[in-house]
C-alpha positions in Angstrom: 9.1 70.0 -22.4 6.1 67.7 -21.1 6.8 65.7 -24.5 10.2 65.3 -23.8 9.5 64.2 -19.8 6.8 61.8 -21.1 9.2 60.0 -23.3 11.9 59.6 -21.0 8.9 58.4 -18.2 8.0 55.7 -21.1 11.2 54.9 -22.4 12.1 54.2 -18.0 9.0 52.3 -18.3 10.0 50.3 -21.2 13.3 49.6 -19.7 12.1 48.4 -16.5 9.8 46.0 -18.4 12.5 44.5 -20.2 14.6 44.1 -17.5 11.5 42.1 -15.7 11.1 40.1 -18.1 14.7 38.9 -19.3 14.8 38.1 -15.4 11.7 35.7 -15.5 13.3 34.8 -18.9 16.8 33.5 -16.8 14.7 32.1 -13.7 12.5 30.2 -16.0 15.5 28.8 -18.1 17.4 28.5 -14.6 14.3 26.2 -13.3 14.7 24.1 -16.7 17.7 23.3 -16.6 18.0 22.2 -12.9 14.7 20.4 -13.7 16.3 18.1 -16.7 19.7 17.9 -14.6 17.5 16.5 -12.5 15.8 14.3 -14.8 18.9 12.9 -15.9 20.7 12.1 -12.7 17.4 10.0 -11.7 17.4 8.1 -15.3 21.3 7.0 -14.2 19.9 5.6 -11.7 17.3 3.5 -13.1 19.7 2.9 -16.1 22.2 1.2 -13.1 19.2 -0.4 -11.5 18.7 -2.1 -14.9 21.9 -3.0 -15.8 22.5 -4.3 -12.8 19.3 -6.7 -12.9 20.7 -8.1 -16.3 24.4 -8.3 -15.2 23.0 -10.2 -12.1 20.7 -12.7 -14.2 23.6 -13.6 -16.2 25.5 -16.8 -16.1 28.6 -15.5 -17.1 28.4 -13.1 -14.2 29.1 -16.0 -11.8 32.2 -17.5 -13.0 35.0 -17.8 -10.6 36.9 -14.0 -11.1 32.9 -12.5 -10.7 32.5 -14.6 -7.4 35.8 -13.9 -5.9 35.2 -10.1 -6.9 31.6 -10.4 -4.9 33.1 -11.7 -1.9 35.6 -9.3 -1.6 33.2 -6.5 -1.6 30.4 -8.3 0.3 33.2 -8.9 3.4 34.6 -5.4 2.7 31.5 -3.5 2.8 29.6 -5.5 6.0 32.4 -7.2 8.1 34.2 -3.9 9.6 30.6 -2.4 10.0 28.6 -4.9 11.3 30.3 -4.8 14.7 30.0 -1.1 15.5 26.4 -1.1 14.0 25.0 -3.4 16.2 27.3 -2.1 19.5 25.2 1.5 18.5 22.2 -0.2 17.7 22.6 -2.2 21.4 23.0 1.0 23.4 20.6 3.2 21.4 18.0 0.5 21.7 18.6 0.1 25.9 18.1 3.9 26.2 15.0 4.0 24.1 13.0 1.0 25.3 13.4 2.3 28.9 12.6 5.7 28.2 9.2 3.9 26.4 8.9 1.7 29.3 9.0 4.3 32.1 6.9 6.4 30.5 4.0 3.8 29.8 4.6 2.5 33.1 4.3 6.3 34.5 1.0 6.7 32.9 -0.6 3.6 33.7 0.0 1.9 30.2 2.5 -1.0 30.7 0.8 -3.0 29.2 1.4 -1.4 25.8 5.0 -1.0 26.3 6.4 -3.8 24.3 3.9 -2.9 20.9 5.2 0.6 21.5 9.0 -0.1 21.6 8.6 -3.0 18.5 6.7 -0.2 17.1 9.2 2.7 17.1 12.4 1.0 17.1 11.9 -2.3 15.3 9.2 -1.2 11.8 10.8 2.6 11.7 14.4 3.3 13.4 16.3 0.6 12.8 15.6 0.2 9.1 16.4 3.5 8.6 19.2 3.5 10.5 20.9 1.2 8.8 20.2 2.6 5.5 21.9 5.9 6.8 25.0 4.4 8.3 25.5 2.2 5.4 25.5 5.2 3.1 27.8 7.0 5.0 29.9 4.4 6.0 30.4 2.4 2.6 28.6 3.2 -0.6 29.2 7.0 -1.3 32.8 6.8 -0.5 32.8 3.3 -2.9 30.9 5.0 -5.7 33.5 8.1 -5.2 36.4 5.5 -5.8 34.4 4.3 -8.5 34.0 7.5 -9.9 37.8 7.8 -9.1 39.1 4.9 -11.3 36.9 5.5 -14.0 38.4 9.1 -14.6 42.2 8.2 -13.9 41.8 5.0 -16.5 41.8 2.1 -13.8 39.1 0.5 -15.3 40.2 1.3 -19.1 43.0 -0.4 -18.1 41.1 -3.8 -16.6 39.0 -3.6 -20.0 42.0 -3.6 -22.3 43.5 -6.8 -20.1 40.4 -8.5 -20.5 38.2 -8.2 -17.8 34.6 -6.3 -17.2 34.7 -3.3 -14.7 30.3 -3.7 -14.6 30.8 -7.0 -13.3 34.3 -6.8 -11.5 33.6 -3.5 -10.0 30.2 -2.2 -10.2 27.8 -5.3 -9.4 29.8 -6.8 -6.4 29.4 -2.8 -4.6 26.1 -2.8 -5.5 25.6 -6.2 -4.2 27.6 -5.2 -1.1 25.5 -2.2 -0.2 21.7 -4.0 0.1 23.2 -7.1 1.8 25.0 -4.7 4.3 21.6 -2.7 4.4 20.1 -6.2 4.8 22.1 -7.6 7.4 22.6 -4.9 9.4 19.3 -4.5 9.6 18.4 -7.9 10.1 21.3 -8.1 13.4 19.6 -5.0 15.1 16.0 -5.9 14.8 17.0 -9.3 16.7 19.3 -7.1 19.6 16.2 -4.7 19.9 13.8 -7.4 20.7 15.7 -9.8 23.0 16.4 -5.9 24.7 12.7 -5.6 25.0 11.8 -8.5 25.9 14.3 -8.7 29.0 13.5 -4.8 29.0 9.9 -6.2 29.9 9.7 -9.2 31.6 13.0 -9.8 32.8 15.5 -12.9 32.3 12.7 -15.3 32.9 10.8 -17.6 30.1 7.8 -16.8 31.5 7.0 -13.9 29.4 7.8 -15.7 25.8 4.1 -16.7 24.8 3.0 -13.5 25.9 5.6 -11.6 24.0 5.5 -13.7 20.8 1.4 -12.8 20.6 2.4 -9.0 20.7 4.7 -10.1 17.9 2.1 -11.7 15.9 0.0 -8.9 16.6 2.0 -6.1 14.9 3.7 -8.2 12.3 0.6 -9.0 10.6 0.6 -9.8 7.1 0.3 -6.2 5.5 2.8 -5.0 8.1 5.4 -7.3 7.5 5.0 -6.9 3.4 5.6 -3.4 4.2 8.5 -3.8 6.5 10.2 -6.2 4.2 9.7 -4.0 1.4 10.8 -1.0 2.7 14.0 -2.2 3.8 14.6 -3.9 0.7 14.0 -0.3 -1.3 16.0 1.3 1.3 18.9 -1.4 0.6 18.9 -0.4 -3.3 18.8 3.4 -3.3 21.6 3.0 -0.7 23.3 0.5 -3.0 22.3 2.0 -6.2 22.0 5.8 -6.0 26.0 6.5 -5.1 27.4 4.8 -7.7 24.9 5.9 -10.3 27.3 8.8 -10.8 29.7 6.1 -12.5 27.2 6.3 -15.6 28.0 10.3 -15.8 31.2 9.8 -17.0 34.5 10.9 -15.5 35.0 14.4 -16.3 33.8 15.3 -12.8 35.8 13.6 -10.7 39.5 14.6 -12.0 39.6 17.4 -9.6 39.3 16.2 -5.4 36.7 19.3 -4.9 34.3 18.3 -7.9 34.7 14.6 -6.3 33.5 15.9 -3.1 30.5 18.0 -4.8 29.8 14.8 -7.1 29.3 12.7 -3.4 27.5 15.4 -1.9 25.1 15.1 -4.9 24.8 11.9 -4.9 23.9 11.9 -0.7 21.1 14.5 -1.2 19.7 12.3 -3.9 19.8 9.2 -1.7 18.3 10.9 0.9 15.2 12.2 -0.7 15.0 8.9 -1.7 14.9 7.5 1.9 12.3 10.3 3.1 9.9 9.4 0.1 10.2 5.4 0.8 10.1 6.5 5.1 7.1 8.3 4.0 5.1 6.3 1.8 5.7 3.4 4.7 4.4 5.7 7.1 1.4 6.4 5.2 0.8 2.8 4.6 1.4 1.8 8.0 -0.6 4.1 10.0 -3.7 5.6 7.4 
């Protein structure tokens, strides 16, 4: 009797063992294969980055069809934002540079008011602003259409007539997204400072020496390498990133659901991207 109960308390023991470890056998498999999922989806995008780069050095690219094709999507992909953005940008600015200028005032430190608003709303929000509406607004729907025509044989079809989808299709939306990045950008850094300057010393010329030494002040040398490179490395993962999912082939984009997942993907991708690049500016900036 005891030699039966102890075999049946081993053989639960035994059991249960098993059982834990096929269960750290599936979460450790489970962790691998997100991990090289993972791996993959970033080595699209450095495969894009680098085809890209080549198709862009490339004399051939810049025929007549490849510069009406860039055109196209350049005025596509920045004229019906560029408007709105810098509207937003106008009325977001006002309400920050006089809750920043109240507030020093309040607290007796006017006279840092201007680096503070140049500061906050010129080196970090704007930039990253941009980035985010661009995204949103233009390069993850383009690389779903992208995605689109590759599965239901659009750009099979352009290949078999003779032209290039990579240089027709993929380079001129890649191109698109940084200058839009670019130029947005650009268009609400100047609205935010002629906002703080008139924010600060009113309509008056009076001010202008005054506020260009602030100016020089901040945008020292280091700061504006690291201002001009962040933006420009916020302007290719915005370009880059969404239609990276072109390289995975089409098999995921026949249904409208897994074209909606593939996007989603593709906008949690970019934005790790944009935290790591805010963050590594930060760091540089202020440590």
């Amino acid at each position: 009797m005891l030699h039966e109960r102890y075999a049946r308390g081993n053989a639960r023991n035994y059991d249960a063992r098993m059982t834990t470890l096929r269960n750290l056998h599936d979460a450790v498999g489970d962790i691998g294969q997100a991990g090289a999922r993972w791996s993959v989806s970033w080595w699209h995008v450095v495969h894009a980055g680098a085809l890209m780069l080549v198709l862009a050095l490339s004399p051939s690219t810049w025929a007549r069809g490849g510069r009406a094709a860039l055109a196209r999507h350049v005025y596509l992909g920045t004229a019906p934002l560029l408007p709105w953005f810098a509207l937003l940008s106008a009325l977001v600015s006002v309400v920050i540079i006089r809750i920043v200028v109240v507030t020093a005032v309040s607290y007796g430190l006017s006279q840092y008011a201007l680096e503070m608003v140049v500061r906050v709303l010129v080196l970090e929000l704007i930039p990253l602003t941009a980035a985010l509406f661009v995204a949103l607004r233009a390069t993850v729907p383009s690389g779903g259409e992208l995605t689109a025509m590759h599965a239901s044989g659009v750009l099979h079809s352009q290949e078999r007539a003779g032209a290039d989808p990579l240089r027709h299709e993929l380079l001129p939306r890649v191109v698109a997204g940084m200058f839009a990045v670019l130029l947005l950008a650009a268009t609400s850094c100047v609205i935010a400072m002629l906002l703080a300057y008139f924010a600060v010393y009113g309509f008056s010329l009076g001010g202008f020496e005054g506020f260009t030494r602030v100016l020089g002040q901040i945008f020292n040398p280091g700061v504006a390498m690291i201002f001009a490179l962040k933006t420009l490395f916020f302007s290719l993962a915005v370009a880059l990133i969404p239609v990276a999912a072109f390289l995975r082939g089409p098999q995921s984009a026949v249904a409208p659901g897994a074209r909606s997942s593939r996007e989603l993907d593709s906008l949690v991708r970019l934005f790790t991207a944009i935290l790591v690049i805010e963050g590594v500016s930060l760091v540089s900036n202020y440590y």
